[in-house]
C-alpha positions in Angstrom: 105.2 78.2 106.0 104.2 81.1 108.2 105.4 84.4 107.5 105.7 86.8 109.5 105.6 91.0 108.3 107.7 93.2 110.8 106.5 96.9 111.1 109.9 99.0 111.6 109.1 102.4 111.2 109.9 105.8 113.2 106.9 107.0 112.2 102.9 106.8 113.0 101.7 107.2 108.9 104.5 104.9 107.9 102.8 102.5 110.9 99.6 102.6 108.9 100.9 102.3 105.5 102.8 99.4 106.6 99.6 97.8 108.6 97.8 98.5 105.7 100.3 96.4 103.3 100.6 93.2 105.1 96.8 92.6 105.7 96.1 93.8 101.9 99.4 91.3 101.0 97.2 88.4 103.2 99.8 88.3 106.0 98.1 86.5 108.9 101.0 87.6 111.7 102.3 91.0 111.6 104.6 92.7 114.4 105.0 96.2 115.2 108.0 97.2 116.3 108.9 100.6 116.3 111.2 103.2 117.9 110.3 105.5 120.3 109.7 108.5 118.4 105.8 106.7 117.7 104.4 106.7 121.2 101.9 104.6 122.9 98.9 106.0 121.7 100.2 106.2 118.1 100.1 102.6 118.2 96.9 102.0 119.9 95.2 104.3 117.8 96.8 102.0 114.7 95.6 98.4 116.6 92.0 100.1 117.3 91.5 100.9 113.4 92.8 97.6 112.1 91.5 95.2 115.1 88.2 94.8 113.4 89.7 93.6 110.4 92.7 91.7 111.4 89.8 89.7 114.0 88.1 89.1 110.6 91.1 87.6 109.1 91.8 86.3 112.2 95.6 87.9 112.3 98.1 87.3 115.2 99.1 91.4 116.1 102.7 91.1 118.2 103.9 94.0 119.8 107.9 94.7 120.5 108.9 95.4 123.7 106.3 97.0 125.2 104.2 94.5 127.3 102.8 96.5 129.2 101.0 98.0 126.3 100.3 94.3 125.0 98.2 93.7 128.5 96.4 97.0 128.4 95.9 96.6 124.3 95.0 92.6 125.0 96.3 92.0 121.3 97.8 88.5 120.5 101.6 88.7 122.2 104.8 90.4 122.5 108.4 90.1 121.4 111.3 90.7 123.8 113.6 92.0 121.8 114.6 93.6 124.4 116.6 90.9 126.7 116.9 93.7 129.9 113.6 92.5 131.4 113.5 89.4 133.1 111.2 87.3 130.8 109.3 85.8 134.1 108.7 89.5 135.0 107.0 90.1 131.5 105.2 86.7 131.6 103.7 87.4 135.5 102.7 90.7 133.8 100.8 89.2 130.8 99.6 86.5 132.8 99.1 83.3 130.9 97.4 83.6 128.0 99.7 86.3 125.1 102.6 84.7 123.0 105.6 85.6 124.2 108.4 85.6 121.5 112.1 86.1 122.8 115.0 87.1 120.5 118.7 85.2 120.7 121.7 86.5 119.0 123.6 83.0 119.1 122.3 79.0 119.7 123.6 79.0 123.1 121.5 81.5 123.9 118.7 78.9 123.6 120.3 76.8 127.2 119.8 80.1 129.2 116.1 79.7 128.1 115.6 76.1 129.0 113.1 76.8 131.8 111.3 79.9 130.0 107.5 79.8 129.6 107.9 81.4 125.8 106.2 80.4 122.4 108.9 81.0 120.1 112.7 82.4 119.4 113.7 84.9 116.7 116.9 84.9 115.4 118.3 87.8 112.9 120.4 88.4 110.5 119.8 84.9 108.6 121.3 86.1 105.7 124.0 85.4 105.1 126.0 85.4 107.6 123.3 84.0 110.3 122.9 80.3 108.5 125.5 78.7 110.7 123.4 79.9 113.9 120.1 79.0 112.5 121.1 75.7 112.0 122.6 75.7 115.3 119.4 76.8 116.9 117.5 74.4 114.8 119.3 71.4 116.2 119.2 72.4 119.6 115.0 72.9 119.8 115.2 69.0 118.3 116.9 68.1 120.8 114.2 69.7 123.3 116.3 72.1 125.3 113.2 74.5 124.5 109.8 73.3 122.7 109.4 76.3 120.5 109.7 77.4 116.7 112.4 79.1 115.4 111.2 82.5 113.1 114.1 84.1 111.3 114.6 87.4 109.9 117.4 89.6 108.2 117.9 89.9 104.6 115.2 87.0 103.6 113.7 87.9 100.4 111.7 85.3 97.8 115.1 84.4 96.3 117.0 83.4 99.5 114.3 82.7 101.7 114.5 78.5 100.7 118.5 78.8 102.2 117.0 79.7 105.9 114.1 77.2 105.3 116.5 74.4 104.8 119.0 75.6 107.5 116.1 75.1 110.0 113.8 77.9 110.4 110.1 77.1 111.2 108.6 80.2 110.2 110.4 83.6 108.1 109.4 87.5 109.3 110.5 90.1 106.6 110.1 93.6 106.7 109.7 96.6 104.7 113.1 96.1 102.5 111.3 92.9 100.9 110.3 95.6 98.3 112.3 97.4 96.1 112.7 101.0 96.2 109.8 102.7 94.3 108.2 98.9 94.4 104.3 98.5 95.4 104.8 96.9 98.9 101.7 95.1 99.5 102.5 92.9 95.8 106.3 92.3 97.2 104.4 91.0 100.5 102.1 88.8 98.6 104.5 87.5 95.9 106.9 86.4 98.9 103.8 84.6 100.7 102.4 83.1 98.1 106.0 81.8 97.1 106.3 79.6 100.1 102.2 78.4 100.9 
């Protein structure tokens, strides 16, 4: 089971903390997706430290939002959270070769998609009010309306996490709130991988 860490953050240390946590946890996809308040070059300056090592690793690095950062940066893909942009304006811009991830807020959001070129949907909250809509989701992508994985997020931790497996979800992104307050981050990361390889 792929699992994905999500970088929220408002801030440019918290960015490297985080960064620092998932690839020390063994994460091999992280997102960053942060607010505004950590600009452009905060988060170049974070993929040109860690690059090196997340290449070793080989890492997938998805950025939120801001493609045309992804196509300058030339990390792995983006994730349009952010449905205001046509998604064939953001794929023309990347060109072919970046994942492009798209997030729905309800299964019938999957038919508008149906002739998208994207790699995979992200649905949150799972938990645990989103199960009915993950399943949902799930059944539409077997029955091929879109060919892509379904990566679920909101209020998964290593206890809950088997509920959103077994309602459908392919792969499971968690965040920063997988650890409790005062808790060492990097071991809540790793427990929560190595829980579901």
């Amino acid at each position: 089971m792929l699992t994905q860490y999500i970088i929220t953050t408002d801030s440019a240390t918290d960015l490297n903390i985080q960064m620092r946590a998932a690839l020390d946890a063994g994460c091999d996809w992280v997102e960053i997706n942060v607010t505004p308040a950590v600009s452009d070059a905060d988060i170049t300056a974070t993929v040109n430290q860690f690059r090196p090592e997340m290449a070793e690793k080989n890492a997938v690095l998805i950025v939120a939002d801001r493609y045309e950062l992804v196509k300058e940066l030339q990390v792995d893909g983006v994730h349009m959270r952010d449905r205001s942009v046509p998604l064939s304006k953001v794929r023309v811009a990347l060109d072919a070769w970046p994942i492009l991830g798209v997030s729905i807020s309800k299964a019938d959001d999957v038919h508008a998609l149906r002739s998208s070129d994207i790699d995979y949907l992200f649905f949150e909250p799972a938990l645990p009010s989103g199960l009915d809509t993950v399943t949902a989701t799930a059944a539409l992508l077997n029955e091929k309306i879109v060919e892509a994985p379904l990566v679920a997020a909101g209020g998964i931790s290593a206890d809950s996490a088997m509920k959103v497996i077994e309602a459908g979800a392919n792969s499971l992104a968690i965040d920063s709130t997988i650890a409790p307050a005062g808790a060492d981050l990097t071991e809540a990361i790793k427990t929560f991988i190595n829980k579901f390889k």
